[in-house]
Backbone bond lengths (Angstrom), bond angles and torsions (degrees), N, CA, C in turn:
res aa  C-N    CA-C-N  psi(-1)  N-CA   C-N-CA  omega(-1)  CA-C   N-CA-C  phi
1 X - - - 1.464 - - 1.525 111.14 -
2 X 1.320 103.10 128.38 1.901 93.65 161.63 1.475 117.90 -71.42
3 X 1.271 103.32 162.54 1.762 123.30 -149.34 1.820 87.91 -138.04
4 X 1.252 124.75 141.53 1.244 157.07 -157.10 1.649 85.88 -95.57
5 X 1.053 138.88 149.08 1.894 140.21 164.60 1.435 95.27 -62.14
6 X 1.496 127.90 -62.16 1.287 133.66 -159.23 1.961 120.01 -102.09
7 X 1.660 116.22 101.58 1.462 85.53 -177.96 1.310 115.23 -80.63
8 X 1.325 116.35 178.45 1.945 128.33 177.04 1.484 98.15 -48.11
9 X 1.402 106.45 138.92 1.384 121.66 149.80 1.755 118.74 -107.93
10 X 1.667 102.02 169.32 1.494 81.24 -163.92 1.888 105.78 -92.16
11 X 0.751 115.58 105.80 2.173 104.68 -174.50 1.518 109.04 -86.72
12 X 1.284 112.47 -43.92 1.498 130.03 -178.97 1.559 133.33 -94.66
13 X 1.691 108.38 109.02 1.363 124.76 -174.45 1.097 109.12 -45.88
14 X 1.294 143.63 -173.29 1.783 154.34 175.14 1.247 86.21 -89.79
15 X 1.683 150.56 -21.36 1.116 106.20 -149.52 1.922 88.22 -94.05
16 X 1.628 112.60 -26.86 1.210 112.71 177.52 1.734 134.60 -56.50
17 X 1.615 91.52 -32.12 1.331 110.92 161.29 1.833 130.07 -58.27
18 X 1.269 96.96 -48.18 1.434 123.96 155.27 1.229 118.85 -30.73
19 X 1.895 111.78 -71.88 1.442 138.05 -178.52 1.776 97.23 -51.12
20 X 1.384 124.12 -42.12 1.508 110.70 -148.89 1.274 107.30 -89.05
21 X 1.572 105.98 -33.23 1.738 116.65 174.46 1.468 96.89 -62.97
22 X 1.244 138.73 -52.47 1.549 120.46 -166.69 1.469 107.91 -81.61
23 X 1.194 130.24 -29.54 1.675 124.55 179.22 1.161 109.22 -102.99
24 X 1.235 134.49 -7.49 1.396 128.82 -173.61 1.241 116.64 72.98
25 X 1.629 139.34 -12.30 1.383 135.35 -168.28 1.338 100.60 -115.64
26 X 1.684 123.22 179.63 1.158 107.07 153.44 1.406 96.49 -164.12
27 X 1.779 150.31 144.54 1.058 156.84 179.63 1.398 103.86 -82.37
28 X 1.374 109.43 153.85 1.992 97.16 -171.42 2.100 75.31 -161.48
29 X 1.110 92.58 116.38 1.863 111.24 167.54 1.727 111.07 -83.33
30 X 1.005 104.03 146.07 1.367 124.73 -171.77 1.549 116.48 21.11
31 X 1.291 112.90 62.44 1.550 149.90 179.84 1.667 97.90 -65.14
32 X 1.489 129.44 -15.95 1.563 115.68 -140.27 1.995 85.36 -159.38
33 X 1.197 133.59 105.02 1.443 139.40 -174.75 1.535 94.25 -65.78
34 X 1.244 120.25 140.23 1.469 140.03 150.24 1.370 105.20 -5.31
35 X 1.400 104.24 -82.57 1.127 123.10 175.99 1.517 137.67 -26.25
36 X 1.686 92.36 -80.17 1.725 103.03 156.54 1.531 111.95 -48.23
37 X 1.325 137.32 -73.46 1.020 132.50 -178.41 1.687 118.56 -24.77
38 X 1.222 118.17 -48.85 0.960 147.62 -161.44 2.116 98.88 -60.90
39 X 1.444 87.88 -59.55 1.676 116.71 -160.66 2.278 86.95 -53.69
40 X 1.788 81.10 -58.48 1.894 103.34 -156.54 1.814 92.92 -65.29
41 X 0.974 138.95 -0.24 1.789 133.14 179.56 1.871 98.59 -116.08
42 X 1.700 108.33 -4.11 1.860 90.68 162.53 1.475 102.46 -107.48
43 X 1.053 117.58 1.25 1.484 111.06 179.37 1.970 91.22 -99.63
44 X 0.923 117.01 -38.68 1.562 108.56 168.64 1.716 125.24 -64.23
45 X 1.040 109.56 0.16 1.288 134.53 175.37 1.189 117.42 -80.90
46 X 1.811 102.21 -59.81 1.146 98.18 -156.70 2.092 103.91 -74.82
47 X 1.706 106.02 -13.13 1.397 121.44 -146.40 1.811 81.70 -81.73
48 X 1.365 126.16 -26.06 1.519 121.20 -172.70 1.375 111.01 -100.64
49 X 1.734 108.06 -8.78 1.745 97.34 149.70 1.209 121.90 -90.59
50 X 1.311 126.71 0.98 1.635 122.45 -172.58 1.469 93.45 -99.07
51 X 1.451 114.70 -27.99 1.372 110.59 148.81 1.920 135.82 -18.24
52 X 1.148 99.64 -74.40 1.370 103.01 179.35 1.651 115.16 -55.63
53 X 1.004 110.63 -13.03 1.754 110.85 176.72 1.512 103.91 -66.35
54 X 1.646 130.04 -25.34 1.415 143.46 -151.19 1.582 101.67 -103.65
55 X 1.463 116.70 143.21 1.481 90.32 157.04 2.390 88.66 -138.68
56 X 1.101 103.95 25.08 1.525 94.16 157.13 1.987 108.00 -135.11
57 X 1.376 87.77 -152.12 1.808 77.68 179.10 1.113 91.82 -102.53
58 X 1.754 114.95 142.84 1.374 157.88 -169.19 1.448 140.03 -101.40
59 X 1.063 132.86 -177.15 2.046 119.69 177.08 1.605 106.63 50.67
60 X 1.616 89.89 -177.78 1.923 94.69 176.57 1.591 79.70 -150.91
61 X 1.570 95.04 136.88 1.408 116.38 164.52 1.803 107.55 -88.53
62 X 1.167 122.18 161.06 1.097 118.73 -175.35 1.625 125.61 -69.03
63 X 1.443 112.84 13.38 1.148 121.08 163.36 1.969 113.13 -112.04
64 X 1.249 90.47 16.99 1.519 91.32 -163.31 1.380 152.78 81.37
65 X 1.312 92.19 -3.10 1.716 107.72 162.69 1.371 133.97 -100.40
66 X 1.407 134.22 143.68 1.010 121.96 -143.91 1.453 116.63 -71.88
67 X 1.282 138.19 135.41 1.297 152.13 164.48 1.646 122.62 -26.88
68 X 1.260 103.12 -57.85 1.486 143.72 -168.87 1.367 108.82 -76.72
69 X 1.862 136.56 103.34 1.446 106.52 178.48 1.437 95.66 -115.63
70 X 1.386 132.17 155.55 1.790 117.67 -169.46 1.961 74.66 -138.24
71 X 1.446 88.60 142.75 1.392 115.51 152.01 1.395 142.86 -43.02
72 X 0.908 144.68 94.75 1.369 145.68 -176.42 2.125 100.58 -19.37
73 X 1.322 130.91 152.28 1.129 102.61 -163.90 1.618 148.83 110.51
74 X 2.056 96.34 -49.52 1.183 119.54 -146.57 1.866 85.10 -87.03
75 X 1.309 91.86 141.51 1.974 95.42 170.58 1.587 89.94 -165.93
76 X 1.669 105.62 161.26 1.411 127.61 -177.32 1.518 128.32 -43.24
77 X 2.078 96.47 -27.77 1.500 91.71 178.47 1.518 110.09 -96.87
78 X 1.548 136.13 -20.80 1.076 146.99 145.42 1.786 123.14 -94.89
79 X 1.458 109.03 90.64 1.607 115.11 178.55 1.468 110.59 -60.15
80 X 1.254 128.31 115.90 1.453 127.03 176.34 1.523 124.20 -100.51
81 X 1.642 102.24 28.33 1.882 106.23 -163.79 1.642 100.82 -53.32
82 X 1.563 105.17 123.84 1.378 100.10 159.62 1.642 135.27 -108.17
83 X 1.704 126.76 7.04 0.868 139.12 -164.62 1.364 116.70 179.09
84 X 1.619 102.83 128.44 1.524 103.13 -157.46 1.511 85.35 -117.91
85 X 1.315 132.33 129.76 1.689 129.16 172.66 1.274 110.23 -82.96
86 X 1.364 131.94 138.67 0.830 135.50 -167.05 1.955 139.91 -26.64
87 X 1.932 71.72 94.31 2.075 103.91 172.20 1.577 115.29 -28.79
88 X 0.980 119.94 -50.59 0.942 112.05 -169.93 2.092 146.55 -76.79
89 X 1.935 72.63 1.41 1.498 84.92 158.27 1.766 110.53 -137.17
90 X 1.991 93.73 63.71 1.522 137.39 132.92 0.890 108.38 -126.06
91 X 0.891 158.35 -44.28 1.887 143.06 -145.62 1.500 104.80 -137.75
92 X 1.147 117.41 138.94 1.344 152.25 151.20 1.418 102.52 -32.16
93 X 1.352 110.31 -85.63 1.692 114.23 179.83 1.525 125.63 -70.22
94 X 0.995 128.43 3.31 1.437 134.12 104.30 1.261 137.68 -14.08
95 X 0.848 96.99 -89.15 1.729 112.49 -175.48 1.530 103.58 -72.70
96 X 1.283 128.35 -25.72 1.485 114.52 163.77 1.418 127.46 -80.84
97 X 1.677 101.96 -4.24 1.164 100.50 -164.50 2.019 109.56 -92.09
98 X 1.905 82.49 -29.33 1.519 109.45 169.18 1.615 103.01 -50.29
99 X 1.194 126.78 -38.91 1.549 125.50 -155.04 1.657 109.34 -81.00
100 X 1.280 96.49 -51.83 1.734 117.69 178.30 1.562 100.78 -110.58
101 X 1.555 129.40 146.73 0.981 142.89 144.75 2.019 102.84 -165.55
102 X 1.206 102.02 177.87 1.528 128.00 -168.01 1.678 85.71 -71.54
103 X 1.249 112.60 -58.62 1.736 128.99 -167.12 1.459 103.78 -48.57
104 X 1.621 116.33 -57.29 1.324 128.01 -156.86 1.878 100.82 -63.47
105 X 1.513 127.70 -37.17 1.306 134.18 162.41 1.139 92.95 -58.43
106 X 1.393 168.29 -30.22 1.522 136.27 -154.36 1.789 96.25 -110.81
107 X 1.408 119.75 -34.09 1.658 112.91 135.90 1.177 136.09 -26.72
108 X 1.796 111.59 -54.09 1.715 83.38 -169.11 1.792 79.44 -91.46
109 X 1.194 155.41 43.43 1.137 139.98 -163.05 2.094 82.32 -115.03
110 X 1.111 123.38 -47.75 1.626 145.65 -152.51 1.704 93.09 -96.89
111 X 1.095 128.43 -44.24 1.341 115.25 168.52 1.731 121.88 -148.83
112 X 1.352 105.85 29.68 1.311 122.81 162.68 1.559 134.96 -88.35
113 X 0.969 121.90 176.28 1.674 119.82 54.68 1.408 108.93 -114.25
114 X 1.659 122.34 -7.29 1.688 109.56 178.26 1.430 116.27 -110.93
115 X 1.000 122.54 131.53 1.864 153.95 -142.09 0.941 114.74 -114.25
116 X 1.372 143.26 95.06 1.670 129.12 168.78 2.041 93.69 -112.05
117 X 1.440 96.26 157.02 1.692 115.79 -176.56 1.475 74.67 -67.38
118 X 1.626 93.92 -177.93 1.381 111.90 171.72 2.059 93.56 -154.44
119 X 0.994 98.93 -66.78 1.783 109.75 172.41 1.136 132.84 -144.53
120 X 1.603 134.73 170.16 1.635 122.20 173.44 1.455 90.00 -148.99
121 X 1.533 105.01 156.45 1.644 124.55 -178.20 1.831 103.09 -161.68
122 X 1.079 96.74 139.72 1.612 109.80 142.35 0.900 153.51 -101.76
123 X 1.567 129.23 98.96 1.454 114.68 -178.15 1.560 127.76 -105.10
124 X 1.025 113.95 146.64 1.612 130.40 -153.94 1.462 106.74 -112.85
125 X 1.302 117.65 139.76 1.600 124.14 -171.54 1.618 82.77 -132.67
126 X 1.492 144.81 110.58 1.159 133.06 118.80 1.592 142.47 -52.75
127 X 1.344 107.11 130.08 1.576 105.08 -179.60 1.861 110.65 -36.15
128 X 1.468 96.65 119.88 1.390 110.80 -172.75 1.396 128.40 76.57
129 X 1.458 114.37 17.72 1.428 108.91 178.35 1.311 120.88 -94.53
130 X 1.504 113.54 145.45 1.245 138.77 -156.16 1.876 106.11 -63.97
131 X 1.183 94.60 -27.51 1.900 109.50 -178.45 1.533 118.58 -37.19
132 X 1.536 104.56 119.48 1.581 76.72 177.14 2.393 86.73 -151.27
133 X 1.026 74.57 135.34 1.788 94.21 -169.47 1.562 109.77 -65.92
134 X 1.120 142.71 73.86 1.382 138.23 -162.77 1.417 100.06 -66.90
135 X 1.403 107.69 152.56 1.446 104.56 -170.04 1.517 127.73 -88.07
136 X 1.288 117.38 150.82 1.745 138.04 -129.32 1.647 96.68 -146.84
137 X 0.974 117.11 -175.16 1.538 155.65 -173.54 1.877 111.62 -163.32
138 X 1.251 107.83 95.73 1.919 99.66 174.33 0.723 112.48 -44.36
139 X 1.486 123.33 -64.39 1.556 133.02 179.22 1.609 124.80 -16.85
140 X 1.516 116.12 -32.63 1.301 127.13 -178.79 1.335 120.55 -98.86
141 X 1.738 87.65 2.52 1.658 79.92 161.56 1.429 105.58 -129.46
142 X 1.256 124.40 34.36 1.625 128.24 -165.86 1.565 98.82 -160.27
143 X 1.849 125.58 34.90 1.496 111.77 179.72 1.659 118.58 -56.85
144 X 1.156 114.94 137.20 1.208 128.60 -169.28 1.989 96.64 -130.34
145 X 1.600 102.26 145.32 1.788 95.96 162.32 1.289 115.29 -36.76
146 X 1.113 114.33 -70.97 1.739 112.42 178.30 1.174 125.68 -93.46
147 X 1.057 130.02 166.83 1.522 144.00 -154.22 1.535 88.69 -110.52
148 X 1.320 152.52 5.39 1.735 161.68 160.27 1.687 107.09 -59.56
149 X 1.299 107.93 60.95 2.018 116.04 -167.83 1.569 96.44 -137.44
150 X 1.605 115.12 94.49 1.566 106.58 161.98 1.978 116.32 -99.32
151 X 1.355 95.56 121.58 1.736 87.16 -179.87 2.055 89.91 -94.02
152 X 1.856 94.46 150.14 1.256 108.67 -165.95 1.555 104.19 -114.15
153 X 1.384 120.27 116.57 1.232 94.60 -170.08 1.549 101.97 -109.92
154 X 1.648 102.33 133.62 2.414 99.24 -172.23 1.199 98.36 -93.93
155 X 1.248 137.19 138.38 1.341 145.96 167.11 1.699 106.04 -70.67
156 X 1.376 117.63 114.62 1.645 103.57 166.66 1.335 96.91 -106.21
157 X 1.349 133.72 18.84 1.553 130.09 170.20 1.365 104.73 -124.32
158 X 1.770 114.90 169.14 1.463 103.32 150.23 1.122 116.48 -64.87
159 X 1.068 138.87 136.92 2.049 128.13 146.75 1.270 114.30 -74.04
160 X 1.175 111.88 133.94 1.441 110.26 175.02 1.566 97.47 -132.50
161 X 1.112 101.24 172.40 2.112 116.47 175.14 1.276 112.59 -46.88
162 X 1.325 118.61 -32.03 1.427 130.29 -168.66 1.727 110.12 -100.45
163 X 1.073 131.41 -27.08 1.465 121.08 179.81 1.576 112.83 -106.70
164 X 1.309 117.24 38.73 1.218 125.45 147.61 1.866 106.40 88.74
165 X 1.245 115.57 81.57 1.584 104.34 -153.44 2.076 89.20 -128.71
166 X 1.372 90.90 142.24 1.298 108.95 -173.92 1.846 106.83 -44.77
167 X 1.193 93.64 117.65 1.646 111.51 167.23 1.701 114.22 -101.24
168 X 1.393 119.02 116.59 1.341 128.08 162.04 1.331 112.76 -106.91
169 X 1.548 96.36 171.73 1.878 114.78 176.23 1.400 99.95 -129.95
170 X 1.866 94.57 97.43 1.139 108.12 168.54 1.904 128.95 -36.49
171 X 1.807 108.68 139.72 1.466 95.70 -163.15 1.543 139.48 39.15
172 X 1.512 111.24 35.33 1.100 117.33 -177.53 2.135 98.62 -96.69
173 X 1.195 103.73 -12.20 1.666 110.56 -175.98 1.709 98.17 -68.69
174 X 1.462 120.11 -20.69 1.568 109.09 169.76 1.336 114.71 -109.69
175 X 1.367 117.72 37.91 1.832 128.13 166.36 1.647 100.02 -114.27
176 X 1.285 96.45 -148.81 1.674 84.53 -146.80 1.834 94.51 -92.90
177 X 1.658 110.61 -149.54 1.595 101.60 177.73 1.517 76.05 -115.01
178 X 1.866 111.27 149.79 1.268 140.68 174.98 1.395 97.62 -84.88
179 X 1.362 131.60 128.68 1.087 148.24 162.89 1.795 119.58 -57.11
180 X 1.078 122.72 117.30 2.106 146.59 -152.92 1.457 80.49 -115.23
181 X 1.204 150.71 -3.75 1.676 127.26 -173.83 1.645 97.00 -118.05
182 X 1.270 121.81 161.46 1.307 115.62 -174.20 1.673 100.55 -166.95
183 X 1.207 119.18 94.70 1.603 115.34 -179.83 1.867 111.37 85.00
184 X 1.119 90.68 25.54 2.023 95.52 -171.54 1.660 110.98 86.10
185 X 1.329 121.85 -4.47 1.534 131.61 -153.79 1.782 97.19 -101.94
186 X 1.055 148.50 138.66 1.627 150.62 179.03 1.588 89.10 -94.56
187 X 0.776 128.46 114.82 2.201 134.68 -175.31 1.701 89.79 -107.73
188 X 1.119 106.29 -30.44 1.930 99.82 -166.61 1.273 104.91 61.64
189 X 1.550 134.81 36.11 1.292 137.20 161.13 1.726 109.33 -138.71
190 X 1.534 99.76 165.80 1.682 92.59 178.32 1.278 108.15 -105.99
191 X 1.517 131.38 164.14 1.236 119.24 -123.58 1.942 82.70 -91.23
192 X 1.816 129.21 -170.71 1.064 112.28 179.79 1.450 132.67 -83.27
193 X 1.369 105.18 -9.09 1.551 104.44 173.15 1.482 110.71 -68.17
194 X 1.320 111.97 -36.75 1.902 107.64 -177.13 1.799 95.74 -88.98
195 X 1.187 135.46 0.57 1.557 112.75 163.52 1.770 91.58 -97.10
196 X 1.003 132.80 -16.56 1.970 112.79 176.94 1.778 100.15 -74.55
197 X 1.783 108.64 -24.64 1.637 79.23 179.30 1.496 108.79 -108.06
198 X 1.245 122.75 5.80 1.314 122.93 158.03 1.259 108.62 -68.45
199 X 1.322 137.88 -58.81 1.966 131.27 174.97 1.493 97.62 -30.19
200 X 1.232 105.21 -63.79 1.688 111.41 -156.82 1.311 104.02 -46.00
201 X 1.307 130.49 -50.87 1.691 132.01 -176.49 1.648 103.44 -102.35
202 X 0.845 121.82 32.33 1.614 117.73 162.54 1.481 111.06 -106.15
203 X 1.748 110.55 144.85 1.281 122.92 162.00 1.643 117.81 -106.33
204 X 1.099 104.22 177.18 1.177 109.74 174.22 1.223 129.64 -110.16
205 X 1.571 159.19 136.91 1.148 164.57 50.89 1.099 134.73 56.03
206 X 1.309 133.14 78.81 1.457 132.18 -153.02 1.609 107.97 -159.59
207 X 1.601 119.78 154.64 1.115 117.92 -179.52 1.521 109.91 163.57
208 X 1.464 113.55 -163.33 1.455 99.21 -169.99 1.600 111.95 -105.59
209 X 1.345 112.08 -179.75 1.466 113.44 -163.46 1.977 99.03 -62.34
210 X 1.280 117.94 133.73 1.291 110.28 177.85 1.435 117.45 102.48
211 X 1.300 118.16 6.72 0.994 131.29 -176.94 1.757 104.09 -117.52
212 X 1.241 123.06 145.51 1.205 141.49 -174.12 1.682 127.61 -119.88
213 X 1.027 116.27 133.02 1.992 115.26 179.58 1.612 96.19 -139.29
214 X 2.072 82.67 105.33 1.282 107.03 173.98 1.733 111.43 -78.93
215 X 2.059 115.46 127.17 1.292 105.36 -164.41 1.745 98.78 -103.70
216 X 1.063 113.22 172.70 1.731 117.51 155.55 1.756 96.32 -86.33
217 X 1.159 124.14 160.69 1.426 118.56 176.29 1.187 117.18 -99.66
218 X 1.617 104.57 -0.79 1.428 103.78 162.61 1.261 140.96 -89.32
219 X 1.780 95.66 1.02 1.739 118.46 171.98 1.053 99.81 -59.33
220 X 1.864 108.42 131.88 1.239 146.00 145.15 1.521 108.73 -38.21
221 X 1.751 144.69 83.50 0.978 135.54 172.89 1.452 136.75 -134.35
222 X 1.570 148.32 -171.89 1.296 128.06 -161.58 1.233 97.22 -175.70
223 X 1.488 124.02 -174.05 1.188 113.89 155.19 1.612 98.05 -166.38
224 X 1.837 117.05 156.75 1.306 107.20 171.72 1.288 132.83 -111.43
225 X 1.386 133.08 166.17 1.631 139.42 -157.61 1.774 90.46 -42.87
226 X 1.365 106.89 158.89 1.448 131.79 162.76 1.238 124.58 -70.10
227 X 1.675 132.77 57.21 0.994 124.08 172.87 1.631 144.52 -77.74
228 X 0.875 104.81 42.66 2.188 123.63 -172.67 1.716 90.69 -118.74
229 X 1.230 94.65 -173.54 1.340 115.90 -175.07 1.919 97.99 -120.16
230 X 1.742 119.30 30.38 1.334 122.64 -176.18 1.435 103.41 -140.15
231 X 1.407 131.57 130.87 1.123 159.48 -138.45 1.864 88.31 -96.05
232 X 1.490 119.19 145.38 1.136 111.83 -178.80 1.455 90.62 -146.07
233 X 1.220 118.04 99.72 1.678 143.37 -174.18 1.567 100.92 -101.23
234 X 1.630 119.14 115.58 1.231 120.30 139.82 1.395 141.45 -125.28
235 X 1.649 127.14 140.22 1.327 109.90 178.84 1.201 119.81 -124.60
236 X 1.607 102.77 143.37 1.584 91.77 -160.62 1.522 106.50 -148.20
237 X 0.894 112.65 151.07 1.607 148.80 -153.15 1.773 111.43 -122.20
238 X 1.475 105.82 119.29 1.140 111.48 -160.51 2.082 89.21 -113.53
239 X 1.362 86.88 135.33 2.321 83.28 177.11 1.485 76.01 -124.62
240 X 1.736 96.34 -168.32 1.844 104.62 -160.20 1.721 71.18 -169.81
241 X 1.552 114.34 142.17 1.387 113.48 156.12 1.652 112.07 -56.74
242 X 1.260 100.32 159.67 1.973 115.51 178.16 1.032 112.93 -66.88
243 X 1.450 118.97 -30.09 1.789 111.83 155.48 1.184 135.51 -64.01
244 X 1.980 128.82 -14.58 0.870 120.13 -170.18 1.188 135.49 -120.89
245 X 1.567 125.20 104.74 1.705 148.90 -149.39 1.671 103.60 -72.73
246 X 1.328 107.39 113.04 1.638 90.22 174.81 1.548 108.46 -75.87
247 X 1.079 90.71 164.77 2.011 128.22 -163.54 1.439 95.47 -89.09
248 X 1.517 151.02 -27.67 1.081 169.42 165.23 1.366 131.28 -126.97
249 X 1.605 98.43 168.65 1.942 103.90 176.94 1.376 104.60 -56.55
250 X 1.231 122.17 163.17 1.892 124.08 174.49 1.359 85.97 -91.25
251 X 1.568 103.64 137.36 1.417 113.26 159.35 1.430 136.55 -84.37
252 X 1.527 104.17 25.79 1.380 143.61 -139.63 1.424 104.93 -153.16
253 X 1.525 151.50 33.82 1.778 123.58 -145.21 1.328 90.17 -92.17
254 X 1.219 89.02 155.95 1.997 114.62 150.69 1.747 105.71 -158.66
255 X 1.267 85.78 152.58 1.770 121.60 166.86 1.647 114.43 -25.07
256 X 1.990 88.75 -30.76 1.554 94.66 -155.98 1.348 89.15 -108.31
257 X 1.295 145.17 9.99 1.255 130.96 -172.19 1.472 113.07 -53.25
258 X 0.984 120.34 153.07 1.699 110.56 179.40 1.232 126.30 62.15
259 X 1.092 99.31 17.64 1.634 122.88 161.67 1.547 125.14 -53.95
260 X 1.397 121.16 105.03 1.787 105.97 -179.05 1.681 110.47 -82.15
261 X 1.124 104.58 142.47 1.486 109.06 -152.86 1.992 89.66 -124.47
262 X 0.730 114.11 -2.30 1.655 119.96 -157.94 1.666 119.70 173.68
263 X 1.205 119.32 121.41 1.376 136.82 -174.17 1.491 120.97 70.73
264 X 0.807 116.95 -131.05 1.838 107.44 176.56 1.467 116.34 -135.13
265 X 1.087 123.13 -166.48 1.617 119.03 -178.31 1.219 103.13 -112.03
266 X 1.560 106.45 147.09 1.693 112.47 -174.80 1.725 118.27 -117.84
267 X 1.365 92.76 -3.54 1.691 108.54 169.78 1.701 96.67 59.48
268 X 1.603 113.85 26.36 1.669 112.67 -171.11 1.281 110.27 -117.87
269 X 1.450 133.51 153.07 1.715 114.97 -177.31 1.818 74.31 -138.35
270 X 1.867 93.51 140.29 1.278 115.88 160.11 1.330 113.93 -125.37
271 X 1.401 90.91 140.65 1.400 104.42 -177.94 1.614 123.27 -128.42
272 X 1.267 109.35 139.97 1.972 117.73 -165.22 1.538 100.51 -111.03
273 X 0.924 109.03 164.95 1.642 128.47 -154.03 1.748 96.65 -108.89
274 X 1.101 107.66 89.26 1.389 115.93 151.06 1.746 138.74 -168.39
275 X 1.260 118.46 -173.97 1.589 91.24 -168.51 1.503 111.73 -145.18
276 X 1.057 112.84 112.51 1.867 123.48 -173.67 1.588 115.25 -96.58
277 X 1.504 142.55 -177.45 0.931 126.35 127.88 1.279 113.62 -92.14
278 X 1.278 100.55 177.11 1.443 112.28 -158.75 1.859 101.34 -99.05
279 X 1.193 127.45 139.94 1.420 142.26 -178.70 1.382 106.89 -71.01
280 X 1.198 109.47 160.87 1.407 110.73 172.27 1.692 100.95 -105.86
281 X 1.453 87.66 163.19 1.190 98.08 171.37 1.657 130.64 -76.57
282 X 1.712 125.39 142.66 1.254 105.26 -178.82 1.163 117.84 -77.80
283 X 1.795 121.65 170.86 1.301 83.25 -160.38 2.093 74.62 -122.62
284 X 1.786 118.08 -23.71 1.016 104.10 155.11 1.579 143.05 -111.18
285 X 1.271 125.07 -104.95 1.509 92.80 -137.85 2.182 92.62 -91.85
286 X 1.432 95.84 -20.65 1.690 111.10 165.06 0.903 117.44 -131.66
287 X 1.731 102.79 -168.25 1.884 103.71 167.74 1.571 110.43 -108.64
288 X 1.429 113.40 28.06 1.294 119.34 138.97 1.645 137.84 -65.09
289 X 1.583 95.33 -13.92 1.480 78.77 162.51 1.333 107.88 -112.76
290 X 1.588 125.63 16.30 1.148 116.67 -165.48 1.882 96.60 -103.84
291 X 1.385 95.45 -4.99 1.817 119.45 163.33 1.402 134.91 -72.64
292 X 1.394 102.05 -30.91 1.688 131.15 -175.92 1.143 102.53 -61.87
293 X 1.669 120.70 -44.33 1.731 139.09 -169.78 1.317 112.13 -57.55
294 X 1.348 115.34 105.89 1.909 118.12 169.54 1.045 97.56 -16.15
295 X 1.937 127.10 148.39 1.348 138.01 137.25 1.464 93.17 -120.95
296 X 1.195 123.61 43.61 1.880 121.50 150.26 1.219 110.26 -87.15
């Protein structure tokens, strides 16, 4: 059998374990070393000044779409990058950071012990940007046999109330799947009567740079425009238990997909009993524009 470089360590008490199975979320403190953090926000630097050379979306992901997604807005004297497709096949510290982290043990800890990647992205909130994440389910755009998919999200900013910080609906990952199609059209949002009662029971997500909120991908979640004058940067890293084969292309690819990151390989596929439709594929550079699309 193949064997992971690193096995699980234990980070997370029962009572945290507890917390994530019933709400689906979970807060995780200093998820991201000084250091690394440090390294992964000058290489993000340099990716939102090479920015301003661009004024549409940019790069090629290995399926051919562009890498690069920029904000409506975005020009040379104000860079508006809002989404980087998966970093880690650019950078080194990236992709090492994807392999090992503090977070990735409290993964295989919640639905491990064996770990394969699944995807990585960045998304970017600039002071004052118009961006705002209408609310989704990952899961419906990443079906896999099993429903065993935590996306991790690392804070390289503070979040605060004001620069636009991930809002969920607690235990909404054991209600039903919210419907992404609307008039024959894939919106990648749920339609507006279930986002007015998702606001109503959603919290928010916030904390300091280096800090992490591990999701189920079946959380009900969103987030709103960037209104401060402070940048709200996250990157995040999606694992999937070692049993579980996605049902489709990743709308997300890399090299490394299916990557074991933790425990060993079991050459086994499990599969859970339930039934979605299936997403379309994007066809550019995110699913920000697959967001733009009326759900009236």
């Amino acid at each position: 059998m193949t064997t992971a470089k690193s096995n699980p360590r234990i980070v997370l008490s029962p009572p945290q374990v507890s917390f994530f199975h019933q709400h689906g979320y979970l807060m995780l403190e200093d998820a991201v070393t000084p250091a690394t953090l440090q390294q992964m926000q000058l290489e993000l630097a340099q990716w939102i000044e090479q920015s301003r050379e661009h004024s549409s979306a940019y790069g090629e992901q290995i399926d051919g779409r562009p890498r690069f997604s920029l904000e409506p807005g975005h020009c040379a004297r104000h860079p508006a990058l809002r989404r980087i497709a998966s970093p880690i096949e650019l950078s080194d510290c990236y992709l090492a950071f994807m392999r090992d982290n503090p977070a990735l043990d409290a993964v295989a800890q919640l639905i491990g012990p064996n770990i394969k990647f699944n995807n990585s992205k960045i998304n970017l909130k600039h002071p004052g940007s118009s961006t705002a994440v209408k609310y989704h389910q990952d899961f419906l755009f990443e079906p896999h046999t099993n429903q065993d998919l935590i996306a991790v999200l690392f804070f390289f900013d503070d979040v605060t109330l004001q620069n636009g910080p991930l809002e969920v609906v607690p235990g909404s990952h054991l209600g039903p799947f919210e419907n992404l199609w609307h008039d024959g059209v894939f919106t990648g949002a749920v339609d507006e009567a279930v986002e007015k009662a998702a606001r109503s029971r959603s919290v928010p997500c916030y904390g300091p740079a280096g800090s992490a909120c591990l999701m189920h991908t079946r959380l009900l979640h969103g987030s709103a425009p960037n209104i401060s004058d402070s940048p709200r940067t996250l990157c995040i890293l999606t694992y999937t238990a070692e049993d579980a084969y996605p049902l489709q292309q990743n709308h997300i690819p890399s090299r490394h997909e299916g990557e074991l990151v933790r425990g060993e390989a079991t050459n086994k596929v499990r599969c859970s009993d339930y039934e979605m439709v299936l997403p379309e594929a994007p066809k550019g550079a995110s699913f920000f524009e697959q967001q733009a699309k009326s759900v009236s």
